[in-house]
N, C-alpha and C positions, 0 to 999 in steps of 0.2 A: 716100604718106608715105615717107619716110626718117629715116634717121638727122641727115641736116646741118638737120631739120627742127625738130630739139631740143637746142635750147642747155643744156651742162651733164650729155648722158646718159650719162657713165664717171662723174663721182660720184652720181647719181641712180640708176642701179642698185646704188647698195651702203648704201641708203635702204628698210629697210622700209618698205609702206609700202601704200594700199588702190588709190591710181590705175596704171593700167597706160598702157602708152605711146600708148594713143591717145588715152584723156584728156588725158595731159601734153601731149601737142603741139597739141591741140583749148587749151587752157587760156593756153598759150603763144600761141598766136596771136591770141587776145585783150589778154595782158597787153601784148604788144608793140604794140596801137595805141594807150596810153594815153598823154598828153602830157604832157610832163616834168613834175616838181613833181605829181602826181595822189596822190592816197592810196586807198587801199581796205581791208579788213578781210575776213578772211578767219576763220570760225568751227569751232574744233577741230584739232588739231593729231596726235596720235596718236604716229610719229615722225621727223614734220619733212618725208617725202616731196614732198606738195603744195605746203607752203613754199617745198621747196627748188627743185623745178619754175619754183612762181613770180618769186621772187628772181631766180632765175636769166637770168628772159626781162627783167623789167621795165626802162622804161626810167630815163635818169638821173633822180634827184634824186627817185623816186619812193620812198614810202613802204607798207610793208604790214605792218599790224595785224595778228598772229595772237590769235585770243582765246580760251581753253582755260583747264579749272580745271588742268591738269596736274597731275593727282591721280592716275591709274591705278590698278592694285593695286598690294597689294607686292610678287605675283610678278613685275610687269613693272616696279617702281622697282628691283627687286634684279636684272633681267635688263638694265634698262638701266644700272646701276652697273657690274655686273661686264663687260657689252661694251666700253661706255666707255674702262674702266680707269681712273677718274677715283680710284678709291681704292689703286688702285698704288704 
């Protein structure tokens, strides 16, 4: 494995996140066989890492379901506010 093996890894490392890079590329090379127009769902979201992995690789015109209560606590709604800067 390399690096040119993972589409997307300078913004994917700035992605907390639970998968580490041999998942992502294992993952990746799955989404990449899938044929255009394909959908799939993916369950749990945390923040956004595997997503973004995913997106990243899929082909066109393909679709991916993330499905999450996106509830966390408030410590991590108040750590993901204030990272964000969305209340700035």
């Amino acid at each position: 494995m390399n690096k040119d093996d993972f589409t997307g890894i300078a913004e994917w490392k700035q992605i907390q996140g639970w998968f580490d890079i041999y998942q992502t590329v294992a993952i990746q090379q799955i989404v990449k066989q899938l044929l255009p127009g394909s959908e799939f769902f993916k369950l749990g979201s945390f923040q956004g890492c595997s997503s973004f992995a995913l997106t990243s690789a899929i082909p066109a015109y393909c679709v991916l379901y993330s499905v999450d209560r996106f509830a966390g606590s408030q410590a991590r709604k108040k750590w993901n506010l204030a990272s964000s800067h969305l209340l700035d």
